[in-house]
N, C-alpha and C positions, 0 to 999 in steps of 0.2 A: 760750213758754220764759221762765222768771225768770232778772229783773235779777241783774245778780252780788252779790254779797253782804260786805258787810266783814267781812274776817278780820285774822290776826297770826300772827305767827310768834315762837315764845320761846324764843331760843340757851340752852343749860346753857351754864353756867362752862366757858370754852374749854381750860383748864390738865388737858391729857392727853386732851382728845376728841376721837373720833376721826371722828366724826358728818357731817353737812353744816356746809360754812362758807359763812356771807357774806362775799363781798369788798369788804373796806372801805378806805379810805386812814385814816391819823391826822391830827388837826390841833392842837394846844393853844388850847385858848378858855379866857383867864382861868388857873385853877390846875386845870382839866382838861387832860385829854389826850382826845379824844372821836376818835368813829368816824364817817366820812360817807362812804354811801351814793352808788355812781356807775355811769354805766350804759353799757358799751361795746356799742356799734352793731355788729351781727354781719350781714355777709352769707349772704344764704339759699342760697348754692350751693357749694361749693367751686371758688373759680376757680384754674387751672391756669396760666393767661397772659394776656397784653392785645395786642393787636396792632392795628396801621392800615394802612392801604394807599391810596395812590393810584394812579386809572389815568390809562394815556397823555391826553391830549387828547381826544374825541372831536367829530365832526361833529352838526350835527341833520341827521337822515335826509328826502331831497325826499318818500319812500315811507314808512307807517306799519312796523313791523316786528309779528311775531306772536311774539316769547318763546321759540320753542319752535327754531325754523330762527336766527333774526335774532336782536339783539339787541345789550350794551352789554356784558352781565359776569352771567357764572352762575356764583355761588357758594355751594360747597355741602360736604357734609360725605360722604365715601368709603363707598360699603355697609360695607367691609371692617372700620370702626372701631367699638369699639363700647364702652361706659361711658363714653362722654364725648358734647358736643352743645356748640357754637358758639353765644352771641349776639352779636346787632348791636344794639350801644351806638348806634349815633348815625351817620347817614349823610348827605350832604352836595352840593350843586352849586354850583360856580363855575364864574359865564356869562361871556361876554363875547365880542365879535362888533365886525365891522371897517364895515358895511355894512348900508342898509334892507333888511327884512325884515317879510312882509307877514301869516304864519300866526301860531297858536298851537300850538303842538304840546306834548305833554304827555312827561316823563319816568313812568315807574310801576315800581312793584316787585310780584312776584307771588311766592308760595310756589309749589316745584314738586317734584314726584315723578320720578326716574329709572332708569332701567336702565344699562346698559353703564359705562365706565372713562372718565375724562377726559382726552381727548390734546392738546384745542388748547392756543393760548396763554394761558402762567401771568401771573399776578401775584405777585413774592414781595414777599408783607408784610416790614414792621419792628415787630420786638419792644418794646414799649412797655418793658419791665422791660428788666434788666440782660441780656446776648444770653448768656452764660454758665451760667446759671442757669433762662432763660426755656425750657421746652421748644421745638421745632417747633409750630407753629398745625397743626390737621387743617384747619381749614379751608380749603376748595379755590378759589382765587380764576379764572376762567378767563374770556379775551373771547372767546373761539372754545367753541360747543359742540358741537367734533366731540368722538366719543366717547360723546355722553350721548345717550339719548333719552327729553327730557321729556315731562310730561305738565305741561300750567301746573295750575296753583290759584289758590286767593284770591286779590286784589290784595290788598295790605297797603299800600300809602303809593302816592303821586304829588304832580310837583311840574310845576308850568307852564312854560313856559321862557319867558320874560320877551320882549315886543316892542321892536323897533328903533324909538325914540321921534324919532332923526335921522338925516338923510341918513350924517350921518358917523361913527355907531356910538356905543358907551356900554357902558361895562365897569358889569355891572350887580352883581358882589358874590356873596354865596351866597344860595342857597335851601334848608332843609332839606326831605332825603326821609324819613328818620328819625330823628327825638330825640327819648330816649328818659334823657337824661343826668339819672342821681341818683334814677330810678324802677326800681331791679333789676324789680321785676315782670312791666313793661312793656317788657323787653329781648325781643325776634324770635329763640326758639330756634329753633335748626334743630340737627333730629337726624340719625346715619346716615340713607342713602336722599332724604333731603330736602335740599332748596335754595333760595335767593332769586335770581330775576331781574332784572335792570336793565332796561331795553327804553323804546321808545320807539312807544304806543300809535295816536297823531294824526298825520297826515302835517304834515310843513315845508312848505319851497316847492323849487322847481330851483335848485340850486347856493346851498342856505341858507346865508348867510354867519355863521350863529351857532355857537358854540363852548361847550362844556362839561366840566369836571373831574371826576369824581365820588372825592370819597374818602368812608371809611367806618374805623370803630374797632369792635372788637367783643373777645368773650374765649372762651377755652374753659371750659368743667367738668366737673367729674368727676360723671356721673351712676350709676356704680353701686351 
């Protein structure tokens, strides 16, 4: 394939045309009045809203969980909806733990496929924009997946859950599981039908005294 090629572009005298315009700003240089050339950053999608969420507290699990039965938080986007698709911006873990602790055990995220309606327990986001103006998120934030019956997919992300360094514990900060912040391309769509899982892949220990937060920010768009 050939290199691209320099060109130009040559405006007529703008006085009455009705043609293509550049958009320019004015500036006076000297005893001109001149034209400069400026370039607004456009996102690639039409976003409809912003929205974050956090969940309750959760435990590290003494037994590994399988995504599908188990798990942290299945969120996902309703068969029923359709011209629009959720990403996740950026997703997140704050650990912290009272007590040694002797395993590694892993957070992970999976893409998944579903059938049925969602009934368990919700999550209701907050509206990053103005609550007035901002529509409802489709997206379905749930800890419970009664209702759904998954089929898991890919992993997409994982994050370790940090060890107990002293007898007497140690707030260790966050971990990310997805950031993706300032890269649209690189944002985890999920369309109708589809969803991301939370879970926790590697077993703990009995009565793991480790603790974790999970929030996350994402947006909707209008894909039709």
């Amino acid at each position: 394939m050939a290199g691209p090629i320099p060109s130009k572009i040559i405006y007529p005298v703008d006085s009455g045309n009705s043609g293509p315009k550049a958009r320019t700003q004015t500036k006076v240089v000297g005893a001109d009045i001149v034209h400069e050339h400026f370039f607004i950053e456009s996102r690639q999608a039409l976003v409809l809203g912003v929205y974050a969420a956090t969940l309750p507290q959760q435990s590290v699990q003494a037994s590994a969980q399988n995504g599908t039965a188990t798990g942290f938080l299945w969120a996902h986007v309703p068969v029923a909806i359709s011209g629009k698709a959720s990403r996740i911006r950026v997703a997140w873990l704050s650990h912290n733990a009272a007590a040694l602790a002797a395993s590694t055990p892993r957070i992970i995220a999976n893409r998944f496929t579903f059938t049925g309606t969602a009934s368990g327990a919700s999550v209701t986001p907050a509206k990053v924009g103005p609550s007035a103006t901002t529509p409802t998120s489709i997206f379905d934030l749930r800890t419970a997946v009664t209702g759904l019956t998954v089929t898991l997919g890919a992993a997409v992300a994982s994050s370790s859950v940090p060890a107990i360094i002293t007898a007497a514990g140690l707030s260790f900060g966050e971990t990310p599981l997805l950031d993706n912040r300032g890269e649209e391309d690189r944002f985890l769509s999920v369309a109708p039908g589809e969803g991301v899982v939370v879970w926790q892949d590697l077993a703990g220990t009995t009565t793991d005294p480790r603790r974790f937060t999970l929030s996350l920010v994402w947006d909707d768009i209008d894909t039709a």
